[in-house]
Structures are given as structure tokens and as C-alpha cells.
RODO-2510 file (C-alpha; in nm, 4 decimals, decimal comma):
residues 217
     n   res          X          Y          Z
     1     x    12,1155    14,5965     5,8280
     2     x    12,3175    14,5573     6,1244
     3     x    12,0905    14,7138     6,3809
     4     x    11,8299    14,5006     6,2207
     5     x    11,9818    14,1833     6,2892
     6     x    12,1291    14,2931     6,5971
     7     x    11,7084    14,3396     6,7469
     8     x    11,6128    14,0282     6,5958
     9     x    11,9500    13,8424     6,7595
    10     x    11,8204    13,9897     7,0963
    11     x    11,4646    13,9320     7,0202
    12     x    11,5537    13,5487     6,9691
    13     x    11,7537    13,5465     7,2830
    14     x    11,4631    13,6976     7,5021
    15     x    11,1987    13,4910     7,2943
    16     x    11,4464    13,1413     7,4184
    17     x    11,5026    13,2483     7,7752
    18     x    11,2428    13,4835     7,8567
    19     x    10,9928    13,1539     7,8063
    20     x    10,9578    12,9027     8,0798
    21     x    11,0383    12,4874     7,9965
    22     x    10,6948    12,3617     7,8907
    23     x    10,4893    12,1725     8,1784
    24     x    10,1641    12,0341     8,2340
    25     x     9,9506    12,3514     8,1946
    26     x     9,8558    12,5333     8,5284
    27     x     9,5131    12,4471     8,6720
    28     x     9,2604    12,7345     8,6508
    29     x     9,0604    12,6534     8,9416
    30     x     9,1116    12,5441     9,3306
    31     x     9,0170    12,1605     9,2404
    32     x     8,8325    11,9286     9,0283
    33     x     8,7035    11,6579     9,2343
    34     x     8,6251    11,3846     8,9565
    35     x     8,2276    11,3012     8,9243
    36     x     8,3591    10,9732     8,8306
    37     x     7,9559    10,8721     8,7365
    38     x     7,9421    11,0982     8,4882
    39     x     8,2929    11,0177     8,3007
    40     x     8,3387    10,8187     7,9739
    41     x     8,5737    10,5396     8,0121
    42     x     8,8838    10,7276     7,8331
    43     x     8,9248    11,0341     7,9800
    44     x     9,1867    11,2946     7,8205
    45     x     9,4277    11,4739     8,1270
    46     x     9,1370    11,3935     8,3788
    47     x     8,8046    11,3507     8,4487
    48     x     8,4433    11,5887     8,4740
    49     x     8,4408    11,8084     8,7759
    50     x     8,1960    11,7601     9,0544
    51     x     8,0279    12,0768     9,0997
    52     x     8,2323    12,3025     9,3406
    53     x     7,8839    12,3046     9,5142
    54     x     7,8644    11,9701     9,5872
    55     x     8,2354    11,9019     9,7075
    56     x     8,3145    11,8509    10,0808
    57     x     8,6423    11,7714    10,3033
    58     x     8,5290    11,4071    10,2489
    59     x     8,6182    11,4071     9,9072
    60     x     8,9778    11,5482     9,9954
    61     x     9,0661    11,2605    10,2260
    62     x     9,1046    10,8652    10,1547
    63     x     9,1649    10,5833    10,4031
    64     x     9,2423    10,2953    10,1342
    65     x     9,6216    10,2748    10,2091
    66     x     9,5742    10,2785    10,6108
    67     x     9,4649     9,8670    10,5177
    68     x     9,7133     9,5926    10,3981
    69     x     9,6010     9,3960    10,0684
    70     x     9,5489     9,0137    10,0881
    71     x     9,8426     8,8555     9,9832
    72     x     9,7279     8,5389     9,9511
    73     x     9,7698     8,5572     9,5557
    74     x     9,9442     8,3741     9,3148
    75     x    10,2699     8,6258     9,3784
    76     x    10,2066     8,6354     9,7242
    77     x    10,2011     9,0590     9,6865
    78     x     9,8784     9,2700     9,7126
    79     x     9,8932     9,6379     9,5350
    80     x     9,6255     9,8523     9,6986
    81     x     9,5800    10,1896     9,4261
    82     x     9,5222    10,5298     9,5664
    83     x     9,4621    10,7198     9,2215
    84     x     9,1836    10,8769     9,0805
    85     x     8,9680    10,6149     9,0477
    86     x     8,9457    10,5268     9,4122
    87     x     9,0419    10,8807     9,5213
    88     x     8,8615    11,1042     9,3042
    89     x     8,9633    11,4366     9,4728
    90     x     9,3188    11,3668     9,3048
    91     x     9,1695    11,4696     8,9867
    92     x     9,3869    11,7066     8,7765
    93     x     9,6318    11,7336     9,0414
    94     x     9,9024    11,5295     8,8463
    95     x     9,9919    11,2649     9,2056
    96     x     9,8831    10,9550     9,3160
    97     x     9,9914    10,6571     9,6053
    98     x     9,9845    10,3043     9,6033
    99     x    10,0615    10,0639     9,8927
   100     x    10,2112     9,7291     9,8339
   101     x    10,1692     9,4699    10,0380
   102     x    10,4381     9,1449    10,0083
   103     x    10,4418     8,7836    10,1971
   104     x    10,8026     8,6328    10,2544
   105     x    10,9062     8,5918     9,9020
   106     x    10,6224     8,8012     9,7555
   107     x    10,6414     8,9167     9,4110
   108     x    10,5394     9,2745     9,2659
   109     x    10,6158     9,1255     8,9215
   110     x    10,8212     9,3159     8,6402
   111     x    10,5740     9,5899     8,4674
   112     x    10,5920     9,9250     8,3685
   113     x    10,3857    10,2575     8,3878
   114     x    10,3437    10,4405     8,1186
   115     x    10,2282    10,7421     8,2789
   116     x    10,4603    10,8300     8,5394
   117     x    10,7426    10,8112     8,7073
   118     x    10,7482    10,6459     9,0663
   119     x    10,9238    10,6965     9,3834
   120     x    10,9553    10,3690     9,6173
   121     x    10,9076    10,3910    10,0090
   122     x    10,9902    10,0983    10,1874
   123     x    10,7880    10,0600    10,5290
   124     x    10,8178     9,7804    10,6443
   125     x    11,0542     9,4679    10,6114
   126     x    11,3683     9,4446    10,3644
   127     x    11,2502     9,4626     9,9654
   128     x    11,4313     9,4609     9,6378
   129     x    11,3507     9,7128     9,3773
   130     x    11,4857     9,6989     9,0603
   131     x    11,4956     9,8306     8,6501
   132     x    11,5825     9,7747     8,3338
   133     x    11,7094    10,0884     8,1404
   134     x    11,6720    10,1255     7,7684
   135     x    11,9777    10,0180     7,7397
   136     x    11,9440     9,7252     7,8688
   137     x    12,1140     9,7949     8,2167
   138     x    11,9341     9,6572     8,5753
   139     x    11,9794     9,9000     8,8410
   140     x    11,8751     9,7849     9,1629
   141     x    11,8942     9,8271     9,5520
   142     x    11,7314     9,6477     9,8424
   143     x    11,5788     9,8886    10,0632
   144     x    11,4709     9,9229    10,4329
   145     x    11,2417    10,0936    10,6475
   146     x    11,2556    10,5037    10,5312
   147     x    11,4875    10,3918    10,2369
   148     x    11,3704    10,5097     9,8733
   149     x    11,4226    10,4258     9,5284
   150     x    11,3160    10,6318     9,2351
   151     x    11,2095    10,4482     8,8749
   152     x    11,1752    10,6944     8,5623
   153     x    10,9157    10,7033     8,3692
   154     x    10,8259    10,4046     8,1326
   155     x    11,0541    10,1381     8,2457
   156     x    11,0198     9,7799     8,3531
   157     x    11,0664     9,7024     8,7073
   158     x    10,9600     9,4857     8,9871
   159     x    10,9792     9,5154     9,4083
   160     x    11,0664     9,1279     9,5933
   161     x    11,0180     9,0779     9,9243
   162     x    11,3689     8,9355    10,0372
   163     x    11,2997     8,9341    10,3863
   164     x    11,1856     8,6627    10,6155
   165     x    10,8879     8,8606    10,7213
   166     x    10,6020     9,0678    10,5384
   167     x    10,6938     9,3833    10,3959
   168     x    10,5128     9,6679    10,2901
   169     x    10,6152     9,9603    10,0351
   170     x    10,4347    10,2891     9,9726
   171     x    10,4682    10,4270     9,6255
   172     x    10,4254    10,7402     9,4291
   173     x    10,3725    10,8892     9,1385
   174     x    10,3756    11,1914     8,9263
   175     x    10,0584    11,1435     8,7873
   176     x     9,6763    11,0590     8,9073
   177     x     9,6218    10,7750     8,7394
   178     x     9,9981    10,6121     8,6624
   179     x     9,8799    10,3435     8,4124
   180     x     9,9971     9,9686     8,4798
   181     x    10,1360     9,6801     8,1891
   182     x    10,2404     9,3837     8,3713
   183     x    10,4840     9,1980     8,1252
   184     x    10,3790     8,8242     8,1687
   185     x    10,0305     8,9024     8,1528
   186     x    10,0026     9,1743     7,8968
   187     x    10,2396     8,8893     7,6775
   188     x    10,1095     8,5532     7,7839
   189     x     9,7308     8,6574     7,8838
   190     x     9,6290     8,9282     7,6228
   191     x     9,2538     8,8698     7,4324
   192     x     9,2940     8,7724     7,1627
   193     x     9,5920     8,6196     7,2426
   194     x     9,9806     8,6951     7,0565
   195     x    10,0278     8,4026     6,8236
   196     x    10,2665     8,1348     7,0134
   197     x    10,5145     8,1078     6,7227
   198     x    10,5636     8,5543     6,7833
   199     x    10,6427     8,4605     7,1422
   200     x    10,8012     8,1356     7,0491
   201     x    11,0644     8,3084     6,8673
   202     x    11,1029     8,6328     7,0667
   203     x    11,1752     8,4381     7,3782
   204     x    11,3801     8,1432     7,1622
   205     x    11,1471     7,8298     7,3251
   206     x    10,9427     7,5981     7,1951
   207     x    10,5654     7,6702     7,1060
   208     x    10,4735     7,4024     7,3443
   209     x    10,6199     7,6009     7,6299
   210     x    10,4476     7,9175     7,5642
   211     x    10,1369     7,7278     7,5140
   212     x    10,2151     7,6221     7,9220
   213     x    10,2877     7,9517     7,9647
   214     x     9,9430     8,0716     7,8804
   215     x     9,7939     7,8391     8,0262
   216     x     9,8504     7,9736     8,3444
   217     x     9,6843     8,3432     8,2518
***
């Protein structure tokens, strides 16, 4: 009995070390450019493959971030994507890039993705990046050009332009297609929309005031 449960002691052992941390599965194939025509509007971990065929160095290079976003919006930022869906050569490969554009006092206001995690590179001008942990702790840092600032996975945080002059941000993620929820939209500007006297009470105001509030989504 004791050689028996001394194999199946080192069995176990081998069985909990011998076996790597589980990961996104490895790809079994070069690439999967996404044939984004031929894709159903919820795609699980990616999109259809473009025949291997068909693919050419075209579809492995995008030009989108190279051009700053109109910031003539209501936050005075512009958020140019570089995932999937406007780089479909990214497919499967688990990265994408965004590049944020910000007036003086521009706003990329507080949202999360649920995706991924991202890494902030400031490019241009002086911006602060900040989140909220889940327990309730802000964490924040204003950064400069070649400065980063990492955000895990999930959490709500925003980038403000605290300079005097426009500033522009690259960001990353860990995954091709990150996911967005913007917190005063997703709340205020949802179809159909939360009942007033839910958001009434979570934020402690009157129903007229979140009635204003909407009005503006």
C-alpha cells in the first residue's frame, strides 16, 4: 500500500507541474486573415478565414493610426480603432491598437473593456490616465511623451488631456477586438432605456436630473 500511494503521490506531482498554466489555445495555422463578408455578427474567438489563397501583404499592413481623429466632438477626443474589424489580418492573433486623439481639455470618458487588458502610450502632449480598482481605489498618473500606463483587464478608466496643447495616445491591447462600455452612455443612453427611478436611486438625485441626463444621449 505504500508503494502504491507513493506512485500515485508522484503521479499527482508530475500530473500538477508537468502541465503548462492554461492559455488561449495555440493557433494551428500561419494566419487567419478575417473574410469579414462572410462573418455572422457574433463571432466566437474570431472570425472565418480568408482563403490562404487569396491573402496578400496588403492584408498584413494598416495605415488607420498614421491619421489623427476629428476631435471636434462633444468630449473634444477622437478614438481611431485598429482591431479586427478595420484590420482584419489581426484575426486570431489575440492584439490590437487604437490611437486617441485629444483637444486641450479633451475627454476619453470613463469606460471599460471587457476583453482585454490595455497598455497606454502617450505620444504626444501631457495626458492623465486613470482607474478604479474593484475595490474602489483610483490609481492614476499623468504621462508624457514615451511614458506608459498599464490598465487590467475589466476596469473603468478614462485618459484627459491636461495639457495646453493636443495630445495624442497610442493604445494596446491583448486581444483583437478589446470590446468598449462607455459608462454614461451604456447608463444614461441604453434602448430601451434603465428606468429613471433605478438610476435615480443608484446615483442618490432626483428623477428630474436623470431625465436631463438622458436627454443629452
Amino acid at each position: 500500500m505504500k508503494t502504491m500511494a507513493a506512485i500515485l503521490l508522484i503521479l499527482s506531482l508530475v500530473g500538477f507541474f508537468g502541465v503548462p498554466a492554461f492559455s488561449d489555445p495555440d493557433a494551428l495555422q500561419d494566419f487567419c486573415v478575417a473574410n469579414l463578408k462572410l462573418s455572422n455578427d457574433t463571432p466566437i474567438n474570431g472570425f472565418v478565414c480568408k482563403p490562404a489563397s487569396a491573402v496578400t501583404s496588403d492584408d498584413f499592413f494598416f495605415d488607420g493610426l498614421s491619421k489623427g481623429g476629428d476631435t471636434s466632438t462633444t468630449f473634444g477626443a477622437a478614438v481611431t480603432p485598429g482591431n479586427v474589424l478595420t484590420f482584419p489580418g489581426l484575426n486570431t492573433l489575440g492584439l490590437s491598437m487604437n490611437r486617441v486623439d485629444y483637444a486641450p481639455g479633451g475627454l476619453n470618458p470613463p469606460h471599460s473593456h471587457p476583453h482585454a487588458t490595455e497598455l497606454v502610450l502617450a505620444v504626444k502632449g501631457e495626458i492623465l490616465v486613470g482607474f478604479v480598482s474593484t475595490s474602489n481605489v483610483f490609481y492614476s498618473k499623468v504621462l508624457k511623451s514615451g511614458e506608459n500606463f498599464v490598465i487590467p483587464r475589466g476596469l473603468v478608466h478614462f485618459q484627459y488631456n491636461v495639457g495646453k496643447e493636443k495630445a495624442v495616445a497610442i493604445t494596446t491591447f491583448d486581444s483583437q477586438l478589446p470590446g468598449v462600455v462607455i459608462a454614461a452612455s451604456t447608463l444614461f443612453g441604453s434602448k430601451p432605456d434603465i428606468p429613471d427611478i433605478v438610476l435615480a436611486k443608484a446615483f442618490q438625485v432626483d428623477e428630474e436630473i436623470v431625465k436631463a441626463i438622458k436627454s443629452k444621449f
